[in-house]
C-alpha positions as CSV (number, residue, x, y, z in Angstrom):
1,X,-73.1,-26.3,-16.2
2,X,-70.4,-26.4,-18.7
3,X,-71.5,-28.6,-21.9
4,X,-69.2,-29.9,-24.1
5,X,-68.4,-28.5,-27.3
6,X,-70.1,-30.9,-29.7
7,X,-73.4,-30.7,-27.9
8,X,-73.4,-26.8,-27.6
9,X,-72.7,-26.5,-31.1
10,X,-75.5,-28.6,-32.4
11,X,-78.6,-27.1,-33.9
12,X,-81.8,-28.6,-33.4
13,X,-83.6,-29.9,-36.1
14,X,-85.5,-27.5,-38.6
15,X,-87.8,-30.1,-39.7
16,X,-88.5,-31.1,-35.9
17,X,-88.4,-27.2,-34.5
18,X,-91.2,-26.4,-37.3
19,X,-93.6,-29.9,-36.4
20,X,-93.1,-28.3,-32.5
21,X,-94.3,-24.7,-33.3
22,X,-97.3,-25.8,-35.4
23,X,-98.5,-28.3,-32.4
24,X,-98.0,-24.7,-30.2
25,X,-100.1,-23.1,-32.7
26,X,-102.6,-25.8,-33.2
27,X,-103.0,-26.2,-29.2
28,X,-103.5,-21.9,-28.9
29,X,-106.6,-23.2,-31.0
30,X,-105.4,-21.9,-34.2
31,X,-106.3,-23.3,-37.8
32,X,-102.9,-24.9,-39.1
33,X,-102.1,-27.1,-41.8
34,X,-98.9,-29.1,-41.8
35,X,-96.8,-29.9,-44.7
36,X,-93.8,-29.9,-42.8
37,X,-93.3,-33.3,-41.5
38,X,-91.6,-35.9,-43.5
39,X,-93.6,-38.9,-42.7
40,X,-96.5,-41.1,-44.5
41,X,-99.5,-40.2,-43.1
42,X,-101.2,-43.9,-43.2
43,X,-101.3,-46.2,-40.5
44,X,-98.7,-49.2,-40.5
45,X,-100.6,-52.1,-42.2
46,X,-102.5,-54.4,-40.1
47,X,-100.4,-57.3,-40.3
48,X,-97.3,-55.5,-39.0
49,X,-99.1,-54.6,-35.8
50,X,-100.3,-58.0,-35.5
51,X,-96.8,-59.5,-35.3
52,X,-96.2,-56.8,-32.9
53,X,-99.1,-57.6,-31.2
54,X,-97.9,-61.2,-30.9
55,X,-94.5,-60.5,-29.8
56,X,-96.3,-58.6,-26.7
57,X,-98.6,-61.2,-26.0
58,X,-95.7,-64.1,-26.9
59,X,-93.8,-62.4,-23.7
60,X,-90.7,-61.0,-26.0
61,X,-89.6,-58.5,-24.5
62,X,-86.1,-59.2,-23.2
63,X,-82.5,-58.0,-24.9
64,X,-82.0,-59.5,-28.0
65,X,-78.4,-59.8,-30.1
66,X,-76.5,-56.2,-30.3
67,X,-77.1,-56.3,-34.3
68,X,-80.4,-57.4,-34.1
69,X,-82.5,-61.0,-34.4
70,X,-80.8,-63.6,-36.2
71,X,-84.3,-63.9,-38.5
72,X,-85.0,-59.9,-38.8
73,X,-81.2,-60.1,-40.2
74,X,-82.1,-62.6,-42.3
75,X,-84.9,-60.8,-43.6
76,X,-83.4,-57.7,-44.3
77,X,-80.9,-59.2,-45.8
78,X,-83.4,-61.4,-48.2
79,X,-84.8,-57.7,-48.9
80,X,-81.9,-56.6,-50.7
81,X,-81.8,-60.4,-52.5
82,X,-85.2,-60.6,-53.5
83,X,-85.3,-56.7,-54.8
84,X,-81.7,-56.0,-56.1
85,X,-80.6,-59.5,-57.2
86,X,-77.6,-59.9,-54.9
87,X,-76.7,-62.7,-52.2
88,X,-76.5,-61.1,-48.9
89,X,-76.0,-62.6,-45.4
90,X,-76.5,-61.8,-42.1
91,X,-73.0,-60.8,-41.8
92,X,-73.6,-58.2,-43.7
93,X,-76.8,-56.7,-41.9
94,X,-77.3,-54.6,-38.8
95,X,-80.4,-53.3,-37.1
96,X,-80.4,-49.7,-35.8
97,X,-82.8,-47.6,-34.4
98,X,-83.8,-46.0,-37.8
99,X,-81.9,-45.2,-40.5
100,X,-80.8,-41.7,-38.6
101,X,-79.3,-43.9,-36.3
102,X,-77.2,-46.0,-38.7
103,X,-75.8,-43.4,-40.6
104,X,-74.9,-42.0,-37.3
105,X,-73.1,-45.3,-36.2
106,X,-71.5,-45.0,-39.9
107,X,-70.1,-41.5,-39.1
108,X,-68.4,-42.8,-35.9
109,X,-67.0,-45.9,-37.1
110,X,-65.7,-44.6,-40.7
111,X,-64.5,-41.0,-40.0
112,X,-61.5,-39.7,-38.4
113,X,-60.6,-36.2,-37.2
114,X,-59.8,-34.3,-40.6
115,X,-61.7,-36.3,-42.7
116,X,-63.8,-34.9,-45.9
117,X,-67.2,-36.1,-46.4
118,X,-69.0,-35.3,-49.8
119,X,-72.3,-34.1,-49.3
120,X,-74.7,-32.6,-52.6
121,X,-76.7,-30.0,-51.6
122,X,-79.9,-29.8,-50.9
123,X,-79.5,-32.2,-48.1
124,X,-81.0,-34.1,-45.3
125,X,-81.0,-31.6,-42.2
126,X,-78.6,-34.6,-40.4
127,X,-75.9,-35.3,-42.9
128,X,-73.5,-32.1,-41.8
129,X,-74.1,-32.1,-38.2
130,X,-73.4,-36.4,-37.9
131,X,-70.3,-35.5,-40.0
132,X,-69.0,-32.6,-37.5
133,X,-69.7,-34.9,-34.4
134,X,-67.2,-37.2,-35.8
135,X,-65.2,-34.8,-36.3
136,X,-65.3,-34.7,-39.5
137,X,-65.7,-31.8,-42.1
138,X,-69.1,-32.1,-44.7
139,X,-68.3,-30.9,-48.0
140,X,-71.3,-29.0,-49.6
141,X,-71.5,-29.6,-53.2
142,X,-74.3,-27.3,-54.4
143,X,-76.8,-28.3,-57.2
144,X,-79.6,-26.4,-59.3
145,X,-83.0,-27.0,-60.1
146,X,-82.6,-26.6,-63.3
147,X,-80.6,-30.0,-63.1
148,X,-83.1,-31.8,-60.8
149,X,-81.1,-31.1,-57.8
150,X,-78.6,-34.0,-59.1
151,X,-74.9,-34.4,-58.9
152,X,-72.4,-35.4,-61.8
153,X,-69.0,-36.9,-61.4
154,X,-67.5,-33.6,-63.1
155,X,-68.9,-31.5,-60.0
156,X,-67.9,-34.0,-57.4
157,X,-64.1,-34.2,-59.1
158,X,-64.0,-30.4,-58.2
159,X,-64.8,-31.0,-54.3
160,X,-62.8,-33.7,-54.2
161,X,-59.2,-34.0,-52.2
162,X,-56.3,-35.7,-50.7
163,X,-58.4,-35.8,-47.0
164,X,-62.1,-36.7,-49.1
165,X,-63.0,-40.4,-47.3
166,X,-67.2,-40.8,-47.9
167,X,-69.9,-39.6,-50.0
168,X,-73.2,-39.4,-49.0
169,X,-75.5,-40.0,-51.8
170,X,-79.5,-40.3,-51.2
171,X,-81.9,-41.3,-54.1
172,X,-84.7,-40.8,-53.9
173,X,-83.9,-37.1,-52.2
174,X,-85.0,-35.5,-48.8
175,X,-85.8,-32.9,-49.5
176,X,-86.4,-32.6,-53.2
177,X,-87.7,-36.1,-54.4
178,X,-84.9,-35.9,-57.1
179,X,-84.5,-39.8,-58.5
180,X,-81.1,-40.7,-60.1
181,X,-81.6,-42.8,-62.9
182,X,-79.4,-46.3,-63.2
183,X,-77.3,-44.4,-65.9
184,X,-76.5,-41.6,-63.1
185,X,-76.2,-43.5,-60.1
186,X,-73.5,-46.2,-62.6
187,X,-71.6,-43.2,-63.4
188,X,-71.6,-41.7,-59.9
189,X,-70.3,-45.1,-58.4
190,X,-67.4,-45.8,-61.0
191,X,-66.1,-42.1,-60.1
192,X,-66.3,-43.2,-56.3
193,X,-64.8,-46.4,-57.0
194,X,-61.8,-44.7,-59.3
195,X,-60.9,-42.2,-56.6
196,X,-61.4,-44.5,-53.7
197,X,-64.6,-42.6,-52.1
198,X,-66.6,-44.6,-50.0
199,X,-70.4,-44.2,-50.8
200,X,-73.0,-44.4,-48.3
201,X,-75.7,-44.8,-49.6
202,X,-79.1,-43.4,-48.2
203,X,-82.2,-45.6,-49.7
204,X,-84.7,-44.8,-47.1
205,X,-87.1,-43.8,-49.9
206,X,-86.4,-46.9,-52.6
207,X,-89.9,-48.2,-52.4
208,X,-91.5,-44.3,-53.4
209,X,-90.7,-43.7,-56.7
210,X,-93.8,-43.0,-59.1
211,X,-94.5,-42.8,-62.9
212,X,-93.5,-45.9,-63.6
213,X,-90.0,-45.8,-62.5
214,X,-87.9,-49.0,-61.1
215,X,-86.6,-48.6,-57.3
216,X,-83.1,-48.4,-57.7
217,X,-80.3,-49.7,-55.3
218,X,-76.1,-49.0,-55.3
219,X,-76.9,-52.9,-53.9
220,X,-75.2,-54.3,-56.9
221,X,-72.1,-51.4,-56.8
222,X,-71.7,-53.4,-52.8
223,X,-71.2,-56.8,-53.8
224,X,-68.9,-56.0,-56.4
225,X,-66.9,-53.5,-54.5
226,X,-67.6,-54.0,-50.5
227,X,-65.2,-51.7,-49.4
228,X,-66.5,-49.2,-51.7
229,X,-70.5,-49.1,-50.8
230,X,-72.6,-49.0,-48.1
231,X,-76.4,-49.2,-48.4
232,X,-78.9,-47.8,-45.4
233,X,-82.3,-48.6,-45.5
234,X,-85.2,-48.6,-43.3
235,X,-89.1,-49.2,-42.9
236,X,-90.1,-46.0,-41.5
237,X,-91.3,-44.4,-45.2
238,X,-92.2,-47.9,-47.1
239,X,-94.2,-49.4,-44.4
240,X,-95.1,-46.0,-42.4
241,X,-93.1,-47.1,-39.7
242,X,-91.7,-43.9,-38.2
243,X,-92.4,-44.3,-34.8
244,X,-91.0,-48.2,-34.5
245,X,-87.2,-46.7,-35.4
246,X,-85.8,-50.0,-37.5
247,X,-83.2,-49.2,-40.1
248,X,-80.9,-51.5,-41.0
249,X,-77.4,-51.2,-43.0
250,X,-75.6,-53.6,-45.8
251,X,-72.0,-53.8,-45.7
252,X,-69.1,-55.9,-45.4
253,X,-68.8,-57.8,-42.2
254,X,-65.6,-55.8,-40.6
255,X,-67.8,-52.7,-40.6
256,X,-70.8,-54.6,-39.4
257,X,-68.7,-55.8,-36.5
258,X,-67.4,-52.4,-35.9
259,X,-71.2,-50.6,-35.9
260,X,-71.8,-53.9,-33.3
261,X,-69.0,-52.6,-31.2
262,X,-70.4,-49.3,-30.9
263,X,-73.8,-50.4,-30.7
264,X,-73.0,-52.6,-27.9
265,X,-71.6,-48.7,-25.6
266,X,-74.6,-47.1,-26.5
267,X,-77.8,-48.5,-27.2
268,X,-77.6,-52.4,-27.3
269,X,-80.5,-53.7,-29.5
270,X,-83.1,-52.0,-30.8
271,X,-86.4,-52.6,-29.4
272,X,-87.6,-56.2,-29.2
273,X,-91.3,-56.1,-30.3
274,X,-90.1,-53.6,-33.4
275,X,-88.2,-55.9,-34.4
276,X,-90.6,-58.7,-35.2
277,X,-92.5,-56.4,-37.0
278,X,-89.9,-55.8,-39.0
279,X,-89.8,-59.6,-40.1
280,X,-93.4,-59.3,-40.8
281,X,-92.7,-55.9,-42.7
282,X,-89.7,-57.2,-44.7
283,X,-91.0,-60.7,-46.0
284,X,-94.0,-59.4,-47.4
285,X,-95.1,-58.8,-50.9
286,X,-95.3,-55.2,-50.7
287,X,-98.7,-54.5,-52.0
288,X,-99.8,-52.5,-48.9
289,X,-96.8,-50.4,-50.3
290,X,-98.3,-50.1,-53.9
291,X,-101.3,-48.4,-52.6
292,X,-99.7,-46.1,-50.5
293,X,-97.4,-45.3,-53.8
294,X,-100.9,-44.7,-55.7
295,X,-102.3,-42.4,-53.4
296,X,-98.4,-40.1,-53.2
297,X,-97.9,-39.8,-57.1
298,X,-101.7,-38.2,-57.1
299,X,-100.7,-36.5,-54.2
300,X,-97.3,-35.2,-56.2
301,X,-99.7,-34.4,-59.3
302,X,-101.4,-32.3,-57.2
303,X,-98.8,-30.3,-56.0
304,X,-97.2,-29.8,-58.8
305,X,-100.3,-28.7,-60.9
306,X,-100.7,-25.8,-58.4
307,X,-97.3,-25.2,-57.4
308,X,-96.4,-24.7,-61.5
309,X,-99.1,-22.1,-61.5
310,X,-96.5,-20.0,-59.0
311,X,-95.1,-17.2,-60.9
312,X,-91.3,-17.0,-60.9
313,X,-90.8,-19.9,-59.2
314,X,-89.2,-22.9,-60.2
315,X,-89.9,-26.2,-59.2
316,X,-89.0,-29.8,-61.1
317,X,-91.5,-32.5,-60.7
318,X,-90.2,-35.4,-58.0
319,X,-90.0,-38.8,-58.9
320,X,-89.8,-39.8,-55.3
321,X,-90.3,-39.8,-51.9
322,X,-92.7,-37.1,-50.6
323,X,-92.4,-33.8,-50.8
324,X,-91.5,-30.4,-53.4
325,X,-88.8,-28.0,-53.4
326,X,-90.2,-25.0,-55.1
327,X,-87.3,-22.7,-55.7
328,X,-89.2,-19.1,-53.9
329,X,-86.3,-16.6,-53.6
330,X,-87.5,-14.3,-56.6
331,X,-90.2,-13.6,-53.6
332,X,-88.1,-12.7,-51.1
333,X,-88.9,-9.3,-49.7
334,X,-87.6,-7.3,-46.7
335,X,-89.9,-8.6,-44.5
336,X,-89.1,-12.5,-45.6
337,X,-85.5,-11.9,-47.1
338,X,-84.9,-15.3,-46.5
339,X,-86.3,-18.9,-46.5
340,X,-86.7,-19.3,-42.9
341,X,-88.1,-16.0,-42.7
342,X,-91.0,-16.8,-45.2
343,X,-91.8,-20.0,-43.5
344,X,-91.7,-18.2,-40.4
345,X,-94.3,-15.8,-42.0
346,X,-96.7,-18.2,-43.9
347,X,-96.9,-20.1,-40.7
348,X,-98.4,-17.1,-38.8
349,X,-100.2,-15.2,-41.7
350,X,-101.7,-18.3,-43.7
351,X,-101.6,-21.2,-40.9
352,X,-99.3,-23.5,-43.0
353,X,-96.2,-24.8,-41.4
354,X,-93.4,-25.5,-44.0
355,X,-89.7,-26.0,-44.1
356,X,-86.9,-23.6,-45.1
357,X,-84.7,-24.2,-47.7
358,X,-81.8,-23.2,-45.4
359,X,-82.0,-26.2,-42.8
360,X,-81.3,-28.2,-46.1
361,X,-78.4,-26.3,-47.7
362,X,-80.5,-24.0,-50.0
363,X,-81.9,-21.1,-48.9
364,X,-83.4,-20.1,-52.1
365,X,-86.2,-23.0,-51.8
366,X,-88.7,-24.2,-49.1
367,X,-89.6,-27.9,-48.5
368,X,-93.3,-28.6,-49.1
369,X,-94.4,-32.2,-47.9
370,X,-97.5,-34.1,-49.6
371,X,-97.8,-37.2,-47.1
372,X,-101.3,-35.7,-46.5
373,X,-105.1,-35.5,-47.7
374,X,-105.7,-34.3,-50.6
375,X,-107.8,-31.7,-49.2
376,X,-105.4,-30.8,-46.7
377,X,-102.7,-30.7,-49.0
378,X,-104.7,-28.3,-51.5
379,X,-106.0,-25.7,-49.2
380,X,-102.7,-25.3,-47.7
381,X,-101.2,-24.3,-50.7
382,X,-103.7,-22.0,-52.1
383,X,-103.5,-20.1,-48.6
384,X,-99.5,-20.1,-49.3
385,X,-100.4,-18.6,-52.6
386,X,-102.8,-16.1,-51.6
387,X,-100.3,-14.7,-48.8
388,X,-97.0,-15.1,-51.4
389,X,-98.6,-13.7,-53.8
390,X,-100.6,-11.1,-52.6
């Protein structure tokens, strides 16, 4: 059977393709630790189950509207109001399933054929290949660690051109944990707003930021300039919802029609019962969250306080999200010359499944996830260390 060419040209996902071989490994009866997978490992708090729970036993389990409940809407929409101080309506919200899948409705409803779509490197494994399925072309801007893995207005001037439409921005970073400050993310969005670049803006993570730092939104960027911002969120980090698939987008109420349209060809609304456990998730006072946060920065600490120990590697300490981007090519040797080669290789000589740098838009760096137990999340490394370094 023929395929067509936009299918046969995908790549699966790294991220996904190394979870798969470690559950291989694990089922052969083999010791591995995972710190490959980029999702919390607590359960979703009790109260979001119970308003699940009651949605199943309430009988709700028919269609609902194309963008989603009237009152999820609402509350998503109240998210951004009570968090970022602006006033948001329903008009302005969509659900999706997950943020993947809104950024992908994004790609298809904002790009044409030819387009040029900003995209600082390291980056989410999706970004590129939603991009080339709208036919678009991503634009790699490539950043250091010696900078944080952040972007300035002076490096994106030098990508951009005549045919440049979006940028995708994501703070805190998948997969280096890089936070922009308000200072960064200001002088990012005047530069988009000068040139006429459309931000999306990927805030999957805003919740996850730890020593002390605010969550920061391009929220108040939207309201001023609604055909210049676009804001994706979702509750599959902040309320360890991964397997529920809610994300919802902020934007002016033409696009939200638009991503409706779509919506309404290919998916209709998202599931029913997720749904009202996203009310449940989004009107609450996010102390559940707090913990969580508690138990990540220790978790970050951690890491870092072996990881620094590395020799020649560099790593800067994340602000956010989950997960380390140790910078490991001064290791390379012929037998790993690359980052998917060494991951390849710790996986089957020390048991720990990681993620290359490559799938990401760095090969020089691996992605090291800390959304596990402490214990698990030491031993795995020392093992990395001991095979590395040997």
């Amino acid at each position: 059977m023929k395929l067509a060419d936009r299918v046969s040209q995908l790549k699966p996902s790294a991220t996904l393709a190394v979870s798969t071989r470690a559950q291989e490994l694990k089922a052969q009866g083999k010791h591995i630790l995972s710190l490959s997978v980029g999702e919390p490992d607590f359960p979703t708090p009790v109260f979001i189950r119970e308003a699940a729970k009651k949605a199943l036993d309430d009988g709700f389990t028919r269609y609902t509207p194309v963008p989603g409940l009237p009152e999820a809407r609402e509350a998503a929409a109240a998210y951004f109001n009570r968090y970022y101080g602006v006033n948001a309506t329903i008009d302005n919200i969509i659900l999706g399933n997950g943020g993947k899948h809104c950024l992908y409705a994004l790609c298809q409803c904002m790009l044409n054929p030819g387009d040029h779509v900003l995209i600082p490197a390291p980056y989410w494994v999706s970004y590129p290949p939603m991009v080339e399925l709208a036919g678009a072309k991503p634009v790699i801007i490539a950043t250091a660690p010696e900078k944080s893995f952040k972007i300035t207005p002076a490096e994106l001037e030098k990508s951009l051109t005549p045919k440049t439409r979006l940028l995708l921005l994501n703070s805190p970073s998948n997969p280096t944990g890089a936070c922009y400050t308000g200072e960064e993310l200001d002088a990012i969005a005047q530069w988009a707003v000068d040139k006429g670049v459309i931000v999306i803006s990927d805030e999957i993570y805003d919740r996850l930021v730890y020593g002390g730092l605010p969550s920061l939104s391009l929220c108040s960027w939207w309201e001023r300039y609604p055909e210049n911002f676009v804001i994706v969120n979702g509750l599959a980090k902040t309320f360890s919802m991964t397997g529920w698939r809610v994300g919802y987008t902020l934007a002016q109420p033409e696009l939200i029609k638009a991503m409706t349209r779509l919506q309404g060809q290919s998916t209709s609304n998202i599931c029913s019962i997720a749904q009202k456990a996203a009310v449940a998730a989004l009107s609450s006072d996010l102390k559940e969250v707090e913990t969580m946060c508690k138990a990540f920065e220790r978790r970050r600490d951690l890491a870092m306080s072996i990881v620094s120990t590395w020799p020649d590697v560099v790593c800067p300490k994340p602000n956010g999200a989950f997960y380390i981007f140790p910078d490991v090519h001064r290791h390379y040797r012929e037998r790993f010359p690359d980052s998917t080669c060494l991951c390849t290789f710790l996986l089957s000589e020390a048991g720990v499944a990681l993620v290359p740098g490559a799938a990401f838009g760095d090969d020089r760096c691996i992605r090291i996830s800390y959304a596990v137990s402490d214990e698990v999340l030491e031993e795995a490394l020392q093992k990395v260390a001991k095979v590395l370094f040997a």
